[in-house]
DRENVOTOR-938850 format. One record per residue (C-alpha): x, y negated, z negated; residue in one letter; residue number from 1. Coordinates in steps of 0.05 Angstrom, whole numbers, m for minus. Layout:
<pts>
@east->X, north->Y, up->Z, code->A, pos->NUM
...
</pts>
This chain:
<pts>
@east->1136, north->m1937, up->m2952, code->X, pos->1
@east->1204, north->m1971, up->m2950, code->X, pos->2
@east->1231, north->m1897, up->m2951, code->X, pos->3
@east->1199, north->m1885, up->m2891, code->X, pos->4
@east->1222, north->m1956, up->m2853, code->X, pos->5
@east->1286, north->m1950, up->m2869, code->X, pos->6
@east->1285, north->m1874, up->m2835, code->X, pos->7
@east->1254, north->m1906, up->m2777, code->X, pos->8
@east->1305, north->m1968, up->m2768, code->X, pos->9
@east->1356, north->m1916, up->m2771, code->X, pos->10
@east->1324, north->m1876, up->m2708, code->X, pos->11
@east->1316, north->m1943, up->m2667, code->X, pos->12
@east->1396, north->m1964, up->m2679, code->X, pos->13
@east->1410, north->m1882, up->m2658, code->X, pos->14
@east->1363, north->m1879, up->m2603, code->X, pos->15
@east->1395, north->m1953, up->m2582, code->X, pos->16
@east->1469, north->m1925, up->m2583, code->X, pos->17
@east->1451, north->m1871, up->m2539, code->X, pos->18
@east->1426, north->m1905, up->m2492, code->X, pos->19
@east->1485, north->m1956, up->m2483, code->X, pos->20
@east->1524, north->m1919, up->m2434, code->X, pos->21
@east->1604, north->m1938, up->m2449, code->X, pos->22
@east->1656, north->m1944, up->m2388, code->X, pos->23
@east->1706, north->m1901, up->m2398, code->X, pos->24
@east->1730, north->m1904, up->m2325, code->X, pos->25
@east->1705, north->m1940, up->m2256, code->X, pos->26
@east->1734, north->m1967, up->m2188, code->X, pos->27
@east->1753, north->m2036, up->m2166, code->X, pos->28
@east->1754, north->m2052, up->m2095, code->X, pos->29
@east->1808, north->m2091, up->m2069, code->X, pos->30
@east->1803, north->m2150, up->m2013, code->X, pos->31
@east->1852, north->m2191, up->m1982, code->X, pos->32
@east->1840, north->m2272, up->m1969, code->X, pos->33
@east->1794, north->m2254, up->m1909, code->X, pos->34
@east->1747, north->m2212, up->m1942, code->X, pos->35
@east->1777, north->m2139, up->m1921, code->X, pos->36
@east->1778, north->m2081, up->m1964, code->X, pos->37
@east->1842, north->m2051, up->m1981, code->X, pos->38
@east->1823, north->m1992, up->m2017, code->X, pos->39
@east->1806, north->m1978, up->m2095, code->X, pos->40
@east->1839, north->m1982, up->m2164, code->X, pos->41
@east->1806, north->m1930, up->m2207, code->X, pos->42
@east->1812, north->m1956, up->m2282, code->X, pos->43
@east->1803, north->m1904, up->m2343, code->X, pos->44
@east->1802, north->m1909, up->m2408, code->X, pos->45
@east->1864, north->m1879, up->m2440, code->X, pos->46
@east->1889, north->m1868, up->m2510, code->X, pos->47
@east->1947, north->m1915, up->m2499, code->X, pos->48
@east->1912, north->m1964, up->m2455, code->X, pos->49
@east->1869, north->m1969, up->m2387, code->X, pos->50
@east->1906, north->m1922, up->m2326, code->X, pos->51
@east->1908, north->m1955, up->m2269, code->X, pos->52
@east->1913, north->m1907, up->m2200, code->X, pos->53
@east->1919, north->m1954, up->m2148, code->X, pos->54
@east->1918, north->m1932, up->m2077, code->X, pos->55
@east->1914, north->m1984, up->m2028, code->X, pos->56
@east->1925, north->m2006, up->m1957, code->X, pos->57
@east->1945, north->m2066, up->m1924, code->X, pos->58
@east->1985, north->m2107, up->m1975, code->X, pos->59
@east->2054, north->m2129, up->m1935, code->X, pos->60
@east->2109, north->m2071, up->m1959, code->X, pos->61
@east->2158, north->m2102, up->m2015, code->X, pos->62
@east->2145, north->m2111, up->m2093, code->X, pos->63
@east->2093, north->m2144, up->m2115, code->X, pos->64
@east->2059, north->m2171, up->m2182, code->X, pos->65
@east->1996, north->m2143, up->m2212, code->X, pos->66
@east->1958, north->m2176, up->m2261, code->X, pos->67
@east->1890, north->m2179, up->m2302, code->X, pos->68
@east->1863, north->m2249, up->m2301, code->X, pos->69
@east->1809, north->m2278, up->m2345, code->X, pos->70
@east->1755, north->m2289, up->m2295, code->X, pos->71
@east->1704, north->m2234, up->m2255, code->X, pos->72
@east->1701, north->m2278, up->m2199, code->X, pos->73
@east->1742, north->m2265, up->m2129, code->X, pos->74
@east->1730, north->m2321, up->m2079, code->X, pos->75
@east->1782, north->m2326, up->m2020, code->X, pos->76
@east->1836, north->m2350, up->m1990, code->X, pos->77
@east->1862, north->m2367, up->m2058, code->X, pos->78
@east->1830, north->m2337, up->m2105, code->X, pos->79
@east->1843, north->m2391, up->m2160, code->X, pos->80
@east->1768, north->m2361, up->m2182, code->X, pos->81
@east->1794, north->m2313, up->m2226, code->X, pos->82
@east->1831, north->m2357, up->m2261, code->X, pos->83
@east->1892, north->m2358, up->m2305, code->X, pos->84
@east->1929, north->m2282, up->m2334, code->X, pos->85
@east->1876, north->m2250, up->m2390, code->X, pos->86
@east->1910, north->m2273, up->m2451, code->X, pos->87
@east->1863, north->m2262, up->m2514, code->X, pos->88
@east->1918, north->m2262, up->m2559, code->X, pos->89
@east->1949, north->m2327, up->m2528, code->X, pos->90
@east->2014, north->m2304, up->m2514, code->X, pos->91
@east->2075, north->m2328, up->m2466, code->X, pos->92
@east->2075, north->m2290, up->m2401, code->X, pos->93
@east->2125, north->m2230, up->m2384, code->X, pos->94
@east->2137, north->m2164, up->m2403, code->X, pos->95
@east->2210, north->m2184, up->m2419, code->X, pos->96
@east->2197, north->m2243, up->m2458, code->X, pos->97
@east->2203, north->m2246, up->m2534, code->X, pos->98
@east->2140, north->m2275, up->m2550, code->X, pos->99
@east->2103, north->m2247, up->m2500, code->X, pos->100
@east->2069, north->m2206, up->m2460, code->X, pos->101
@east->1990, north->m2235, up->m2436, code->X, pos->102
@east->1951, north->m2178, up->m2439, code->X, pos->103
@east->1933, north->m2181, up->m2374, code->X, pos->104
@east->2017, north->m2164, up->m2354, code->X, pos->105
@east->2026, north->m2103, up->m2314, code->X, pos->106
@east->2092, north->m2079, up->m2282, code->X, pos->107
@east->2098, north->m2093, up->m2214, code->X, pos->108
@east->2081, north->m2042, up->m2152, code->X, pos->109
@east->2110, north->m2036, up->m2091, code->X, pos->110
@east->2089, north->m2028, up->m2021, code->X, pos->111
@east->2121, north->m1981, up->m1970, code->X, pos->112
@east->2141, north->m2004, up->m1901, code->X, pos->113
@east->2068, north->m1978, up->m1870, code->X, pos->114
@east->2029, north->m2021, up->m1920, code->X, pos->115
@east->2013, north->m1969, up->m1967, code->X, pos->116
@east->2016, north->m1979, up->m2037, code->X, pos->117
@east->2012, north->m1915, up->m2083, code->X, pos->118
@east->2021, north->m1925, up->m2165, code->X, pos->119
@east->1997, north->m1905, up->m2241, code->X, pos->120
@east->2014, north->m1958, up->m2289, code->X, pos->121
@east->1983, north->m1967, up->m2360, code->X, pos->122
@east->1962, north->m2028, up->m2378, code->X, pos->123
@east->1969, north->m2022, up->m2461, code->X, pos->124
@east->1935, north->m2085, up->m2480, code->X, pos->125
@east->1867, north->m2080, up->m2460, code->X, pos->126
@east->1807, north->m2025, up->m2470, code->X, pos->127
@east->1743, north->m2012, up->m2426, code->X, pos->128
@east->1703, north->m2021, up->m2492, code->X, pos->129
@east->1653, north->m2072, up->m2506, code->X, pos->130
@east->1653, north->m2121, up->m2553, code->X, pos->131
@east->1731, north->m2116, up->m2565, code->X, pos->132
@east->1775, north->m2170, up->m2556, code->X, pos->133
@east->1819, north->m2140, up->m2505, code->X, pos->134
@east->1757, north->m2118, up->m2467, code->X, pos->135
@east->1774, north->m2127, up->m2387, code->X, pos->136
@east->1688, north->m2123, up->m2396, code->X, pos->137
@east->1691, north->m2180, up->m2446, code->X, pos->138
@east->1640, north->m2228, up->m2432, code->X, pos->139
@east->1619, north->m2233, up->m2361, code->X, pos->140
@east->1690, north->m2190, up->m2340, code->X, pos->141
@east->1752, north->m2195, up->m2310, code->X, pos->142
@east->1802, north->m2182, up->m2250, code->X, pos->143
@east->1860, north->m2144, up->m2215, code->X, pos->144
@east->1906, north->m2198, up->m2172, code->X, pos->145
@east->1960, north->m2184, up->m2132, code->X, pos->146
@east->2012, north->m2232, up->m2108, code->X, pos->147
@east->2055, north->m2241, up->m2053, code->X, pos->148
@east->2123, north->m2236, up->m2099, code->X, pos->149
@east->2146, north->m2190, up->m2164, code->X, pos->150
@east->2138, north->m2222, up->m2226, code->X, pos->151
@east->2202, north->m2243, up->m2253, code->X, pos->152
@east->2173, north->m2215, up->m2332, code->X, pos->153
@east->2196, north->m2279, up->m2356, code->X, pos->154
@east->2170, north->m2349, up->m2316, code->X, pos->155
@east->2124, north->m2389, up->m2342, code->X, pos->156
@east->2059, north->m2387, up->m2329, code->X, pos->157
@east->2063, north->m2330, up->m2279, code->X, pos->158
@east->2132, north->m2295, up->m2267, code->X, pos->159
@east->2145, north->m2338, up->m2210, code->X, pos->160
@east->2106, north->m2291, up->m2170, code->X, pos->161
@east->2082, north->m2339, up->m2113, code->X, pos->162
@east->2012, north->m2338, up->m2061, code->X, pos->163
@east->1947, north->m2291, up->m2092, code->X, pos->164
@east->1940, north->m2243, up->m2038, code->X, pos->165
@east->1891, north->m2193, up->m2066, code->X, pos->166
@east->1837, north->m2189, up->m2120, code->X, pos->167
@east->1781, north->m2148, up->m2148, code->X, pos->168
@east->1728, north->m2155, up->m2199, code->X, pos->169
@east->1717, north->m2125, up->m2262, code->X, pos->170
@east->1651, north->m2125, up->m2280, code->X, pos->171
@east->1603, north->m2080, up->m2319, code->X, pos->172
@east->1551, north->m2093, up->m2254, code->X, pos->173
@east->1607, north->m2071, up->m2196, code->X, pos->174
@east->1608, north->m2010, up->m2238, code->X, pos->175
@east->1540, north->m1989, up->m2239, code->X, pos->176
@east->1535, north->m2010, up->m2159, code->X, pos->177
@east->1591, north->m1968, up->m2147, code->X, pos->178
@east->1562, north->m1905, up->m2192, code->X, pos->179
@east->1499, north->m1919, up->m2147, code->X, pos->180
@east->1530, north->m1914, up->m2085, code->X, pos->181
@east->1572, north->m1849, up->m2111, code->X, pos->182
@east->1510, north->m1818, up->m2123, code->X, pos->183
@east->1473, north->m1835, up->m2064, code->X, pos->184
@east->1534, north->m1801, up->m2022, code->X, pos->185
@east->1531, north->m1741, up->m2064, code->X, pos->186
@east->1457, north->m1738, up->m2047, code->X, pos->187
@east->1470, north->m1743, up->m1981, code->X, pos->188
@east->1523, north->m1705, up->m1973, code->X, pos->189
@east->1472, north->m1642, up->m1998, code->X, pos->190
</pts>
């Protein structure tokens, strides 16, 4: 008898992992401090990190700072919502300082002179995976910001990198609405 349960607790926890579906890439949509779109940044899960491919539209042409932040939550003009750089670790901000970087650092992108903004960074410090640390789905999820300056890879708390100017959440549920909608096009499309 105990044979037998132990067989069958073993099924459940198999049948259980199969069915938990893991992230290993989704979109997050962009929008400015009036609610616009600006395009996607596709986020996969890569051996050295999460690949970012942003392609956007609309952000003023110059350099500007990317970053992770610690909250899912994207609520205009400000966007003080998504709160301060992810920083699991508790580190000092920028990818030049000594102690640092938050995990949530990125390098900065830039934006040609017809708003565009075309770039693959890495971001090393974080996974798509559950239950890790460094999860951008830990808890409840994160965010992508985008300021209105470069980050300096050094000021505190921020790299000097002035106004929010874009955001988009990371969430396990935008993912699975997205997948939805990607698969209601296809459907369509046939």
């Amino acid at each position: 008898m105990k044979k037998r349960s132990f067989y069958l607790i073993g099924f459940l926890v198999f049948l259980v992992g199969c069915t938990e579906k893991e992230l290993t890439n989704m979109g997050v949509e962009m929008f400015n401090p009036d609610g616009d779109s600006l395009g996607t940044i596709k986020l996969s899960e890569q051996a050295e990190g999460v690949k970012m491919e942003i392609v956007l539209e609309g952000i003023p042409s110059g350099e500007h700072a990317i970053h992770i932040h610690e909250n899912p939550t994207c609520n205009g003009p400000d966007f003080k919502t998504a709160g301060n750089h992810f920083n699991p670790d508790n580190k000092q901000h920028g990818l030049m300082h000594p102690e640092g970087a938050h995990a949530g650092d990125i390098p900065n992108i830039v934006t040609d002179p017809e708003g565009k903004t075309e770039a693959e960074l890495v971001a090393s410090q974080v996974t798509l995976k559950k239950g890790a640390k460094n999860s951008l789905l830990f808890k409840e999820g994160t965010s992508i910001v985008i300021t209105e300056n470069k980050d300096d890879g050094m000021t505190q708390p921020s790299g000097d990198s002035g106004e929010r100017i874009a955001c988009g959440e990371i969430t396990e549920k935008e993912a699975m609405k997205k997948e939805k909608k990607e698969v209601k096009k296809k459907e369509e499309e046939k």
